[in-house]
C-alpha positions, 0 to 999 in steps of 0.5 A: 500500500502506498503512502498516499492510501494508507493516510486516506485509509487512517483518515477513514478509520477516523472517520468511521470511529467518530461514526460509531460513538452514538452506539459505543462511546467506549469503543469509539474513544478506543479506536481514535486513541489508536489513531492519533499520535500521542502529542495529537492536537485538534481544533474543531471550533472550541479551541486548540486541544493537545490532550488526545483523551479530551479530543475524544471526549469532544468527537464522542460526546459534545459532537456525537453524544447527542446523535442517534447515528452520524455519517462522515463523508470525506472526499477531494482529498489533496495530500502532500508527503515529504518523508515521515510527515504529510498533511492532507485537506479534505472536504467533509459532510456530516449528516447527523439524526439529533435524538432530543428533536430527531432533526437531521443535521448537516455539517459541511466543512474541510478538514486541514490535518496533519500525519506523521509516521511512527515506528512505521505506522501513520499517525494523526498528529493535527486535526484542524476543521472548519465548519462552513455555513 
């Protein structure tokens, strides 16, 4: 697998972990944590976090908690590798069923990351994303 497919497959497996946190907090948390490199940061709007347990409580909690299920669409990626570091932009969609209204939410935006091989593994060392209303 070359480079370039295994960051677009870690940026999936993101994905899909956020996805799976309105039916399994625990086990969304677990796979993110795999994903990210351990000094990760992200900013989803709410300001820069460089804790990974506390992003997670971000994704899993103020972003799906309040979801029935959640569909993250992720395409266009422009991906840039220069040896063990790469960083990727991404356009997303998001749509969401809220369980207090049972609204179906949708969230367009771009995600900005950055990725960084560790012990031979890609890692996700920055999240960046902006919401576009």
């Amino acid at each position: 697998m070359s480079d370039y497919e295994a960051i677009q497959n870690l940026k999936a497996r993101y994905c899909q972990a956020a996805d799976s946190s309105p039916e399994d907090r625990d086990a969304a948390i677990a796979r993110l944590m795999a994903l990210f490199a351990s000094d990760v940061r992200a900013d989803y709007g709410f300001g820069e976090m460089d804790d990974p347990q506390a992003i997670c409580t971000i994704l899993t909690d103020k972003i799906g908690g309040g979801s029935e299920w959640m569909v993250h669409n992720i395409h266009s990626p422009l991906i840039e590798i220069a040896g063990d570091e790469a960083s990727a932009a991404w356009t997303v969609n998001v749509r969401m069923k809220r369980r207090q209204t049972g609204n179906i939410d949708f969230v367009f935006g771009r995600y900005r990351d950055r990725f960084r091989r560790e012990d031979g593994e890609w890692k996700i060392s920055r999240v960046a994303f902006d919401r576009y209303e």
